[in-house]
C-alpha positions in Angstrom: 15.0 -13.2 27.4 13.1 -10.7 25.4 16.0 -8.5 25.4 17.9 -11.2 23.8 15.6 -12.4 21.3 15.0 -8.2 20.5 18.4 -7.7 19.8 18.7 -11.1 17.9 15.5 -9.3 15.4 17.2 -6.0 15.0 20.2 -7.8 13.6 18.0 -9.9 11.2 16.6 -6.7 10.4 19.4 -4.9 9.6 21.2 -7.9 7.7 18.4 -8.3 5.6 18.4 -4.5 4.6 21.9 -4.7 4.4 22.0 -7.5 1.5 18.3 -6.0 -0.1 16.6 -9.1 0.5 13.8 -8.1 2.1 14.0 -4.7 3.8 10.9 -3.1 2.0 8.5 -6.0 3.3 9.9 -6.0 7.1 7.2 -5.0 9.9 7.8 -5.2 13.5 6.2 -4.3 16.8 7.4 -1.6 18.9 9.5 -2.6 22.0 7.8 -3.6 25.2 6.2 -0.6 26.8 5.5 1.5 24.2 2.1 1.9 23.6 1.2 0.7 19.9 -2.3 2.2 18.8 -5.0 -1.1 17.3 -8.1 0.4 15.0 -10.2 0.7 17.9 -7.7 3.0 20.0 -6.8 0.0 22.6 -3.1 0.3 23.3 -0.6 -2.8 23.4 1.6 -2.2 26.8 3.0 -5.8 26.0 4.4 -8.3 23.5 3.1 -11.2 21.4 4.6 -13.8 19.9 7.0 -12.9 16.6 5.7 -14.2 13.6 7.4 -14.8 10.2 4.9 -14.3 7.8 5.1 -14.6 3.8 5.1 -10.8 2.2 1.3 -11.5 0.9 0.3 -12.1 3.9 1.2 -8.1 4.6 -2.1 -6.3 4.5 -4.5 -8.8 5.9 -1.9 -10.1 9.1 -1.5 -6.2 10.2 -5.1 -6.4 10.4 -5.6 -8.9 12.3 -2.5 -8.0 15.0 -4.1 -5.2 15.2 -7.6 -7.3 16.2 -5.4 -9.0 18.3 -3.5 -6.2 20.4 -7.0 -4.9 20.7 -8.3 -8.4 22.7 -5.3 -9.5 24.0 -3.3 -5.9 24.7 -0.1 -7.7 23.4 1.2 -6.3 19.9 2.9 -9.5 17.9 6.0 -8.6 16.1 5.9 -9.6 12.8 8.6 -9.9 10.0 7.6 -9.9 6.4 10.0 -11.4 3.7 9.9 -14.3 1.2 9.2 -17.4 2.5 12.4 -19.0 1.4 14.5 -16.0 3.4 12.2 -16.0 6.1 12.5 -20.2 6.2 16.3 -20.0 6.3 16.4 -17.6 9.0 14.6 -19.5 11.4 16.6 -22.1 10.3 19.8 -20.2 11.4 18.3 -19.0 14.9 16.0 -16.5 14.2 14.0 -16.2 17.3 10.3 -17.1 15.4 7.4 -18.4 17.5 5.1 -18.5 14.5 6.1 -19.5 10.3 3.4 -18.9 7.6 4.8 -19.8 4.2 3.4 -19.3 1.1 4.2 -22.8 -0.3 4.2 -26.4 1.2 7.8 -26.9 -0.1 9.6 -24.3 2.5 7.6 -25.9 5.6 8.4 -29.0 4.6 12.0 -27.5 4.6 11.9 -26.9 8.0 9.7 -30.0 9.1 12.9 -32.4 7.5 14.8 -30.2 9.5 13.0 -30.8 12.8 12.5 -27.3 13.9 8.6 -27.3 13.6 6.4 -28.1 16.9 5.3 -31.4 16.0 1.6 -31.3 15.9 1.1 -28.1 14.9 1.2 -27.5 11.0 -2.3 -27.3 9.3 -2.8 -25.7 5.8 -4.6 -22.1 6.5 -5.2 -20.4 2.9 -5.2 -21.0 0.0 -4.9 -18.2 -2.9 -4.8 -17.2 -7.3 -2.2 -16.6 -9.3 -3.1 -13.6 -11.6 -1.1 -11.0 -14.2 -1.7 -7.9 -13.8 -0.8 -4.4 -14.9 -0.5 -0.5 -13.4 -4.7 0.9 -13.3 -4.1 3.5 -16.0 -3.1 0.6 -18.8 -5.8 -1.1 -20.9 -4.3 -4.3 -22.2 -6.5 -7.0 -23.8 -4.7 -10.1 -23.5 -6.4 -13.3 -22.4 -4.2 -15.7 -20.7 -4.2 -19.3 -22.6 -1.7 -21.7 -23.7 0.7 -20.0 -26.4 -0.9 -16.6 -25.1 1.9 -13.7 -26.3 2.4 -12.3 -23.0 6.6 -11.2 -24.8 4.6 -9.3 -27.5 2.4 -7.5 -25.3 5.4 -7.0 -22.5 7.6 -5.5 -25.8 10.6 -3.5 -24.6 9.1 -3.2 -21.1 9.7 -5.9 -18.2 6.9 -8.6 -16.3 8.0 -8.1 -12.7 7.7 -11.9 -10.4 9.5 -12.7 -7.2 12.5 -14.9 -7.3 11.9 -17.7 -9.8 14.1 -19.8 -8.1 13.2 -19.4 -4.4 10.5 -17.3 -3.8 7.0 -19.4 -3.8 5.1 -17.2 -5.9 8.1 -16.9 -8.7 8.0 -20.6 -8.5 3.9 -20.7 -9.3 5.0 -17.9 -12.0 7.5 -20.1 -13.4 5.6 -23.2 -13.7 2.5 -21.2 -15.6 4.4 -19.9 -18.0 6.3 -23.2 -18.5 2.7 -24.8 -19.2 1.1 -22.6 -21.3 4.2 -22.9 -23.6 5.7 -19.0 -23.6 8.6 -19.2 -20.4 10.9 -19.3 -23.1 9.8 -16.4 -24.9 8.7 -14.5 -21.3 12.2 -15.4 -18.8 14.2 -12.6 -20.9 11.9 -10.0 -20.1 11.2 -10.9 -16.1 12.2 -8.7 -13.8 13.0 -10.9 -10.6 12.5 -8.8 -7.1 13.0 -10.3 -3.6 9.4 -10.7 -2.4 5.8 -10.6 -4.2 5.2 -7.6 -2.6 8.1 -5.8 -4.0 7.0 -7.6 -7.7 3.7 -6.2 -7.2 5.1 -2.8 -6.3 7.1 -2.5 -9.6 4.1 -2.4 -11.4 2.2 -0.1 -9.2 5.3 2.6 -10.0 5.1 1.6 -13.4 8.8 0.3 -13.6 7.0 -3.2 -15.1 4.7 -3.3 -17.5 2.8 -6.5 -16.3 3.5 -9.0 -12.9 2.8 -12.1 -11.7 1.2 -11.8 -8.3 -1.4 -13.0 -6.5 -5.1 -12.2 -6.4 -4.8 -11.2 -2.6 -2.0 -8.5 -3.3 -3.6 -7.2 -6.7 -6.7 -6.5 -4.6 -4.0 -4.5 -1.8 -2.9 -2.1 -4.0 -5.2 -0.4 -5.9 -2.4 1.4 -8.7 -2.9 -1.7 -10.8 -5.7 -3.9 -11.7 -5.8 -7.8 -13.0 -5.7 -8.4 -16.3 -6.3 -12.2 -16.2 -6.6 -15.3 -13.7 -4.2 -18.1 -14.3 -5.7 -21.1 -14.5 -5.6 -23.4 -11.4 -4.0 -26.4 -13.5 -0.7 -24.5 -14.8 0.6 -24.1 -11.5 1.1 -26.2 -8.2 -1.9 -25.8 -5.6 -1.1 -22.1 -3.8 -1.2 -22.9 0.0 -0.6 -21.5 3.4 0.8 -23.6 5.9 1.1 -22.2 9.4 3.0 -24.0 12.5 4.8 -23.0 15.7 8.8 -23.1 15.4 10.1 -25.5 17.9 12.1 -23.2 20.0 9.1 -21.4 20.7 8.9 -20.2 24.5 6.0 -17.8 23.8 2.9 -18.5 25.9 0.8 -16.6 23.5 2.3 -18.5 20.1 -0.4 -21.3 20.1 -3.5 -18.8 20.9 -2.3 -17.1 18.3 -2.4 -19.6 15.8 -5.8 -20.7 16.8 -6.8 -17.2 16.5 -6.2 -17.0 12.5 -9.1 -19.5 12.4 -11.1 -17.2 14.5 -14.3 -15.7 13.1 -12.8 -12.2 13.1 -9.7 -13.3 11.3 -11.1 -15.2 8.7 -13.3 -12.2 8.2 -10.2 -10.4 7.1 -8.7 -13.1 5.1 -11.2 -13.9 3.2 -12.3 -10.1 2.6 -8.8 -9.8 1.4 -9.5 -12.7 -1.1 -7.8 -15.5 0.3 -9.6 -19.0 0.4 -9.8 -20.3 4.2 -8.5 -24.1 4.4 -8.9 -24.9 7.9 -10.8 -23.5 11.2 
């Protein structure tokens, strides 16, 4: 079975790469057997269940697998993308045990759809939506309606994840639609694939601001925040987690209670994110 469902996550993996929609944020556990080192030096001889985790999610979820592998000995496989790509793969088959979106709108995608484990969505985190630009730049711009984020951007580019798709390009877009300047900002976006990869443009300089959130500003220390945007120009940011309904993992629903474990939401919150639910 694990074979299988291995093989079936290799070719996910590959595909994604293949089409650039997500290859820089992908993260997987090694295959059974091999031993896969936790912070502690416990080794993992065995395999948890896979979980499908938004790209923000990145820096604070490898913590706590590795928390995890060290109690439990069993290393969770875990694939990072946007929560739109990551939603439509498990739509197609993908062999997910565990979904954490970055937006109600793509669970509910998959709850219409009937492929959730009924009884088993809760809203986890919530999170900020903040601009920010690479460490060595000193810009003075304080975000507000009618604020000239285009004059300060000039010739260079604000770097967001897919307006269209992607959760946090969506918050991104409805910001600037109501402080009054997406008109004036859209020409000068520069759209990537995943927050992660947004927030990595400006890290390497190739953006001159991005639209992130406050959770991977504080991951990557090559750019700083220049402003918070306020809470009422976007849609509440939230977490949902749930088990997919194909789910045959023991481990899947001791996994998800473990994220409201006292040593995860250690992590999560010292990574900035706002705890919903325990």
């Amino acid at each position: 079975m694990f074979g299988a469902s291995r093989r079936w996550l290799n070719a996910l993996v590959v595909a994604i790469a293949v089409s650039a929609v997500a290859a820089p944020g992908l993260s997987w556990a090694e295959d059974p057997g091999v031993a896969v080192k936790a912070k502690n030096g416990a080794k993992a001889k065995g395999v948890g269940p896979t979980v499908f985790a938004a790209a923000s999610m990145k820096t604070a979820l490898d913590a706590i697998a590795e928390v995890w592998t060290a109690e439990t000995g069993k290393a969770p496989p875990i694939v990072y993308a946007s929560s739109a790509v990551l939603a439509k793969q498990i739509e197609q088959g993908a062999p997910a045990d565990v979904f954490i979106s970055a937006d109600l709108n793509w669970m509910d995608y998959l709850d219409k759809a009937k492929l959730l484990r009924s009884g088993t969505r809760r809203n986890l985190l919530g999170n900020a939506l903040v601009l920010v630009e690479p460490a060595d730049a000193n810009v003075d711009l304080k975000i507000a309606p009618g604020f000239d984020l285009a004059g300060a951007t000039g010739d260079g580019k604000v770097a967001v994840c897919t307006i269209d798709a992607c959760p946090g390009g969506i918050y991104a877009k409805q910001a600037l639609e109501k402080l009054g300047v997406w008109t004036a900002v859209e020409p000068k976006l520069a759209q990537a694939d995943n927050i992660r990869n947004a927030l990595n443009l400006v890290a390497r300089g190739e953006a001159k601001f991005g639209i992130v959130y406050s959770t991977d500003a504080k991951a990557e220390p090559k750019v700083k925040v220049v402003g918070v945007f306020p809470e009422s120009s976007h849609s509440p940011i939230i977490y949902p987690v749930a088990l997919v309904d194909s789910s045959k993992n023991p481990d899947a629903v001791r996994f998800v209670a473990f994220l409201s474990s006292q040593a995860a939401t250690k992590i999560l919150a010292g990574q900035g994110f706002t705890i919903l639910s325990k």
